[in-house]
N, C-alpha and C positions, 0 to 999 in steps of 0.2 A: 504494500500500500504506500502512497504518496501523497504528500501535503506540506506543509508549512511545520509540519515536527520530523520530518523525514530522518532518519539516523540519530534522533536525538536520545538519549535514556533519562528517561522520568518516574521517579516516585512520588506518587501521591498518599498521606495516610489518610486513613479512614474512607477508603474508594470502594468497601465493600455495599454502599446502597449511599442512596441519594443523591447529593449534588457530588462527592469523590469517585460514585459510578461513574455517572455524569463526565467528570475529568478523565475519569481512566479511557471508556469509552470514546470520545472526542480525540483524545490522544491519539490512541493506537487507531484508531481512522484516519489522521494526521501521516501516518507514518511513524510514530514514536514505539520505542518498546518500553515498555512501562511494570512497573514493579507496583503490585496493587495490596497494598497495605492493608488491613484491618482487623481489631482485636475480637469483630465481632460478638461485643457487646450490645447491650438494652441501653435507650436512650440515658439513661442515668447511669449509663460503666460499669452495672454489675455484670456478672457473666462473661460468658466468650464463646465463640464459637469460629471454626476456621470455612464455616459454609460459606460466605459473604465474598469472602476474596476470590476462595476460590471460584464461585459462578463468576464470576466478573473475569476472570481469566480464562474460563470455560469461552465464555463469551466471545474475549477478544479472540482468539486462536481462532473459532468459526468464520470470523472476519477474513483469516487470513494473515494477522498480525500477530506481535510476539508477547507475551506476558507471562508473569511470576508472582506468585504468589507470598506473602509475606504474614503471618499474625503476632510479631511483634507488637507490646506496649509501647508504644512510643512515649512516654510520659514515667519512662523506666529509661536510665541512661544511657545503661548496656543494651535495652533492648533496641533503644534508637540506635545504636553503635551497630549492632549486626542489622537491621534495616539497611542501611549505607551497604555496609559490607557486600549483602545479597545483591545489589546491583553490580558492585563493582564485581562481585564474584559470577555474576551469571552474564553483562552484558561488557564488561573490561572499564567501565566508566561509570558516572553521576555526574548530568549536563542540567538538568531541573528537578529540583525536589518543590512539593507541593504542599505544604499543610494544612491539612484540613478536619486532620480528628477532632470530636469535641462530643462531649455532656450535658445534660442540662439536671440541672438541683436549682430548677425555681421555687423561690417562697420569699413573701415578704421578708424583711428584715428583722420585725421586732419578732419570727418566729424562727427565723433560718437558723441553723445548729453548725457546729464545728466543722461537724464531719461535711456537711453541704457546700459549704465555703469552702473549705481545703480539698476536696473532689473534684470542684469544677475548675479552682486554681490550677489545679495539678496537672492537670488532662491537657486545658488551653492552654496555660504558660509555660510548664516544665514540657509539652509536648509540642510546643512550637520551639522550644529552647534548644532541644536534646537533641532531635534529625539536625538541626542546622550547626549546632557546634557539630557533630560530626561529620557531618558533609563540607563546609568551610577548611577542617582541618586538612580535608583532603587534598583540595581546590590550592590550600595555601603552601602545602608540599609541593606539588606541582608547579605554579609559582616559582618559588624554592631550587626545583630541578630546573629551572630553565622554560618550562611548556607554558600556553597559552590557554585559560578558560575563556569560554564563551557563554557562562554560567545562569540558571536563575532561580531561584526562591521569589514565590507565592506563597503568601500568608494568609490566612481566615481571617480577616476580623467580622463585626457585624453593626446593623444598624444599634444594636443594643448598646454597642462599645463604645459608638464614636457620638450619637446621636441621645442616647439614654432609653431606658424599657421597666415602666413601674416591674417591680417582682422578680428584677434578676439583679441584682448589686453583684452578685458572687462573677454570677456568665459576664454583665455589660464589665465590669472590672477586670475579668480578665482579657477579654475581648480589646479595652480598650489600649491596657498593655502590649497587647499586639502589634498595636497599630505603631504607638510610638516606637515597640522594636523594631520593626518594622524601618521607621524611618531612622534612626538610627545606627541598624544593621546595616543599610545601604551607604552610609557616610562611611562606614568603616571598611564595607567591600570589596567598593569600587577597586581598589588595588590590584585585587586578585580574577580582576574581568569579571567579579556576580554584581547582577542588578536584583535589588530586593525590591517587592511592590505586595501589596495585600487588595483583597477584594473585600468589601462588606457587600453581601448576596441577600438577596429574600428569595424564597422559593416554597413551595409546598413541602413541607418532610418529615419524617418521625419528629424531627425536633421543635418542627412548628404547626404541626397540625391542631393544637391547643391555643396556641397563639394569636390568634384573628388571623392568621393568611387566609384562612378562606376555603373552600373545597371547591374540587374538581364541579362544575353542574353537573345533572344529566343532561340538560337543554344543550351541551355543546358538543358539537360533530365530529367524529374522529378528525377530521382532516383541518379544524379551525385551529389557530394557533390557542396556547397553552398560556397564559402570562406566570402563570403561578410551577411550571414546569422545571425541577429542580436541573433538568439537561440546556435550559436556557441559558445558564450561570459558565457553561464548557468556555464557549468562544475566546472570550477574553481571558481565562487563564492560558488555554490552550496558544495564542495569539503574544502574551508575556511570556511565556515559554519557550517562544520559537524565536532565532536568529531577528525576525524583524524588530524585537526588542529592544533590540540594545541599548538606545540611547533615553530610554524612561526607569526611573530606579525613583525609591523612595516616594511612593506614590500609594495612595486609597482610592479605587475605583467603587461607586458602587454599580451595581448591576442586577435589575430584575423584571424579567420577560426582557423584549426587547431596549430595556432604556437604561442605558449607559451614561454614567456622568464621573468625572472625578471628586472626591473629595476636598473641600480647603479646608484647613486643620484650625487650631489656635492659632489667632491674630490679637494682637495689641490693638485694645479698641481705644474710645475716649479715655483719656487721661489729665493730669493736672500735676505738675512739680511744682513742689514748695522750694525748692529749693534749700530746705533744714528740715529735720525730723519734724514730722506730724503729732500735733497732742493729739489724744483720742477725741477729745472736746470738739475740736475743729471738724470731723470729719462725719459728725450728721447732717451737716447739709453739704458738703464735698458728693459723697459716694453717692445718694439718691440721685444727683442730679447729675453723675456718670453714669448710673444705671439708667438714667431714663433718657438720656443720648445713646447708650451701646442699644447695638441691635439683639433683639431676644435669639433666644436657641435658637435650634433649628428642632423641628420633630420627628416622629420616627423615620417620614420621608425624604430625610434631607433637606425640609422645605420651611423657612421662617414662615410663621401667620403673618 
C-alpha cells in the first residue's frame, strides 16, 4: 500500500478501538507499518485483554499492510521501554510514535478519591511520559552516531485539558499537562529532527458516550457523513506523521468530524505595572476592571460567548 506514510514505522498506544483504531487503520492505508499498542482495558484501566490489538492487526494485514501487535502498559516505564523496542525489533526503526492511551475516573471533586486522581494521572501523564522518553533516547543516539531523524510525536490532549469539563479535574488536569508537554517537548526536540504536536479530538467512544457527544441517529444513512465518527480524528495525525510535516512542531490542533482549527494557548491579556510592589488594598479595583477588559474562556468548543 501507498500514501503519505509510505515506509514510515508508527506506534500508536491505545489503537486497540476507537479513535487509536482509527490511527492504526489510517496508517497502515497510508502505507505505514504500524505497531498497535493496547492494554486492553475497561474504560476506567481495570482489566486487560490482548483481543483489541490484536483484531486491529488482524485487520490491517487483510489490507495488505504490515502490523504488530503490542499489550504493553505504557504508563509502566519498562513496559513503554519494550513498546519502543518491538518496533525497532520487528521493523529496524521508530519514525512516529502516537499517544493516545487514556482512562476516565470522572467524578466531581468534593467526591473524587485518591485512587481516581492518581489512575487517571498515571495512565495520561506517566503514559505520554514513558513511550516518548524512550523513543527520544533513541532518536538522540542516532543523532549521536552521526544519522539523521525525520521524527514525530502526536500527543492526546482534549477539549477537557485545554478548554475545561465540569466532572473531570483528574482527566482535564492531566490532559492539560499534555498539552504544555507537548509544547515544551518540541523546544527541546527540534535538535534531534522530532517535531512534537498534540491533537484535542471529540468523537463518539467508550470514553464519551456518557459525555453529551451525542449518538449515532437511526435517521442517518449509511452513506451520510459521520460528525461524531471516532475515524474522522485519523487524517490529521496521520498527515503530522508523514514527511509533509516537518516544518509545524509545538502545536494543538483540535479536530472533530470535519472541522479542523489550531489551538492558541495562554496569552498575556490586559494588564497594569505599578511599577513597585502592589498593597493588597490597591488591587480591588485594579483586577475587576482587568477582568472585565480580558476576554472570557473559551468553552468546551473552542469558542468564546
Amino acid at each position: 500500500m501507498s500514501g503519505i506514510g509510505e515506509g514510515r514505522v508508527v506506534i500508536i498506544t491505545g489503537a486497540g478501538r476507537g479513535i487509536g483504531r482509527g490511527h492504526a487503520i489510517e496508517f497502515a492505508r497510508q502505507g505505514a507499518k504500524v505497531v498497535v499498542n493496547d492494554l486492553g482495558a475497561e474504560v476506567d484501566g481495570t482489566g486487560s485483554s490482548t483481543g483489541p490489538a490484536g483484531e486491529v492487526v488482524d485487520e490491517i494485514r487483510a489490507m495488505g499492510a504490515e502490523a504488530v501487535a503490542n499489550g504493553d502498559d505504557v504508563s509502566d516505564y519498562d513496559g513503554a521501554g519494550r513498546l519502543i523496542q518491538t518496533a525497532i525489533d520487528t521493523y529496524g526503526t521508530i519514525d512516529v510514535l502516537v499517544n493516545n492511551a487514556g482512562i476516565l475516573r470522572d467524578r466531581m471533586l468534593v467526591n473524587m478519591t485518591i485512587e481516581e486522581w492518581d489512575a487517571v494521572i498515571k495512565v495520561h501523564l506517566r503514559g505520554t511520559f514513558a513511550p516518548t522518553r524512550h523513543a527520544v533516547e533513541y532518536w538522540r543516539n542516532r543523532t549521536k552516531a552521526g544519522e539523521t531523524n525525520d521524527a514525530r510525536i502526536i500527543n492526546t490532549t482534549s477539549p477537557s485539558g485545554i478548554y475545561g469539563n465540569v466532572g473531570q479535574t483528574n482527566y482535564g488536569a492531566a490532559k492539560a499537562g499534555i498539552a504544555s508537554f507537548t509544547i515544551i517537548a518540541a523546544m527541546e526536540l527540534e535538535r534531534y529532527g522530532v517535531t512534537v504536536n498534540a491533537i484535542a479530538p471529540a468523537a463518539l467512544t467508550r470514553m464519551t458516550e456518557n459525555l453529551g457527544m451525542g449518538e449515532r441517529t437511526s435517521e442517518r444513512k449509511p452513506e451520510e457523513f459521520d460528525p461524531v465518527d471516532p475515524a474522522n480524528i485519523a487524517p490529521i495525525v496521520v498527515w503530522l506523521g508523514s514527511p509533509e510535516s516537518k516544518g509545524i512542531t509545538g502545536r494543538v490542533f483540535n479536530v472533530m468530524g470535519g472541522n479542523l482549527s489550531v489551538a492558541e494557548g495562554w496569552v498575556a491579556g490586559p494588564g497594569q505595572d505599578k511599577g513597585d510592589r502592589w498593597d493588597p488594598a490597591e488591587l480591588g479595583t485594579v483586577v475587576p476592571d482587568l477582568v472585565a477588559k480580558a476576554a472570557p474562556n473559551a468553552n468546551m468548543g473552542g469558542r468564546r460567548s
